[in-house]
C-alpha positions in Angstrom: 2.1 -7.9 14.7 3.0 -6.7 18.5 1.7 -4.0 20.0 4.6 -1.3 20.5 5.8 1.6 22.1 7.8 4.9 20.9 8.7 7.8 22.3 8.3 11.6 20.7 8.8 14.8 21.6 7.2 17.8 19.8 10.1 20.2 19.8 10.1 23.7 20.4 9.9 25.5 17.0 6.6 23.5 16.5 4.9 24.4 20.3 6.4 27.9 20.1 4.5 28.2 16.3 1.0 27.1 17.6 1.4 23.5 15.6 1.2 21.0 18.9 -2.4 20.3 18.2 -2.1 19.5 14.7 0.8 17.6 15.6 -1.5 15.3 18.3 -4.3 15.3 15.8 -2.0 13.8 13.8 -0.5 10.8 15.7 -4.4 10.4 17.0 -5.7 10.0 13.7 -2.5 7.7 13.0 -4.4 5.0 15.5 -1.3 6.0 17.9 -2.7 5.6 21.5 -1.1 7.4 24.1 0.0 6.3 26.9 1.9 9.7 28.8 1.8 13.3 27.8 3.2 16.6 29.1 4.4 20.0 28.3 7.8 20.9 30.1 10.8 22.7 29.6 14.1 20.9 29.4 16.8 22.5 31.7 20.8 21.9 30.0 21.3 19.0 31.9 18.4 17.3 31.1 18.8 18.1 27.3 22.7 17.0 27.3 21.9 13.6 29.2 18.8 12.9 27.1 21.2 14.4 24.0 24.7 12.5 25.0 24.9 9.9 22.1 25.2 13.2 20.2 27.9 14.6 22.4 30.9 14.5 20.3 29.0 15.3 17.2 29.4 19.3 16.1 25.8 19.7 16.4 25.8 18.9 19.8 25.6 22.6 21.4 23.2 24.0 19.1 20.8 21.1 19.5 21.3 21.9 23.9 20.4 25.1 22.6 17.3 24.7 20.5 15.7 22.1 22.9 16.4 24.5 25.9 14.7 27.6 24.4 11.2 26.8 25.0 8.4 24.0 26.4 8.6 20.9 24.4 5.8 17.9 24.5 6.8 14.5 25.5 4.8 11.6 24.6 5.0 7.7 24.9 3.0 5.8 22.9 1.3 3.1 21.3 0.2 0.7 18.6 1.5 -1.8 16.2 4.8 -1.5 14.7 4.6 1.9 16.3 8.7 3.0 15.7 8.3 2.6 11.8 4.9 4.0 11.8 6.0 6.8 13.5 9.0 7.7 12.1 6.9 7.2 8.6 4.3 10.1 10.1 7.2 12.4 10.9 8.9 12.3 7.5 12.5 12.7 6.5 14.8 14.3 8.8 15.3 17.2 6.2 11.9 18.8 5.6 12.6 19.6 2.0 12.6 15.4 1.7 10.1 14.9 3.8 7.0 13.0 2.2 3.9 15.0 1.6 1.6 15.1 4.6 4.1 14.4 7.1 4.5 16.1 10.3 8.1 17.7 9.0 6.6 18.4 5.3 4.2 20.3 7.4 5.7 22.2 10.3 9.6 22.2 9.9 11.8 24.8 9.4 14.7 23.3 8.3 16.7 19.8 9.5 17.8 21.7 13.1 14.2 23.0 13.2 12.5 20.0 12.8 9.5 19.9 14.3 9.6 16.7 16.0 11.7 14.0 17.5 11.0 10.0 17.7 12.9 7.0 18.9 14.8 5.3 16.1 14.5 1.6 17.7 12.9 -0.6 20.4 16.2 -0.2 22.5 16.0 3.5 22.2 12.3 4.0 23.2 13.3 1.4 26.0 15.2 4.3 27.1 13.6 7.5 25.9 10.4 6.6 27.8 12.1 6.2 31.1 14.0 9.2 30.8 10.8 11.3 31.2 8.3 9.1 32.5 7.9 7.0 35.4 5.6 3.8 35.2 2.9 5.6 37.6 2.8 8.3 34.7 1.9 5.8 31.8 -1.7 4.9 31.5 
């Protein structure tokens, strides 16, 4: 199997709750490798053009809101079949279906409040990544 790559963000509930290390000590110890990290805080325009497949969907606003209201962590990274093994670590959308021991079991709130964010598909991360990393930033 190919090396991969996949995007994440660890969203604001989970920095704002003291969880962002747990969360990397996760995906570490899930053989991810990663490739770009850092801590910023999404302005409106960045979270509605990162958001916009969402745009006509009636959870569009709140979501602006929620990933607006404090720093997030964006990462890219790597490692075989790294989209389904991430998306496996992060658990059901809805925390209260989430798998024991995954990232949502374990930090969310609630399926707004989720916790964390990951790229659903090659084609997604192909965009994802670029939209908050340049190749200079990627190791």
């Amino acid at each position: 199997m190919a090396i991969e790559q996949t995007f994440a963000i660890i969203k604001p509930d989970a920095t704002a709750a003291g969880h962002a290390g747990q969360i990397l000590g996760m995906i570490e110890k899930a053989g991810f490798r990663i490739r770009g990290l850092k801590m910023i805080r999404l302005s409106k325009q960045q979270a509605e053009g990162f958001y916009d497949v969402h745009r006509e969907r009636p959870f569009f606003s709140g979501l602006v809101t929620f990933m607006t209201e404090g720093p997030v962590i964006v990462l890219a990274m790597e490692r075989e079949d790294a989209i389904k093994q991430w998306r496996e670590l992060m658990g059901a959308t809805n925390p209260e279906k989430a798998a024991e021991g995954t990232i949502r079991k374990k930090f969310a709130h609630n399926i707004e409040r989720n916790a964390v964010h990951g790229s659903d598909a090659p084609e997604t991360a192909a965009i994802e990544i670029p939209f908050f990393f340049s190749l200079a930033e990627l190791l």
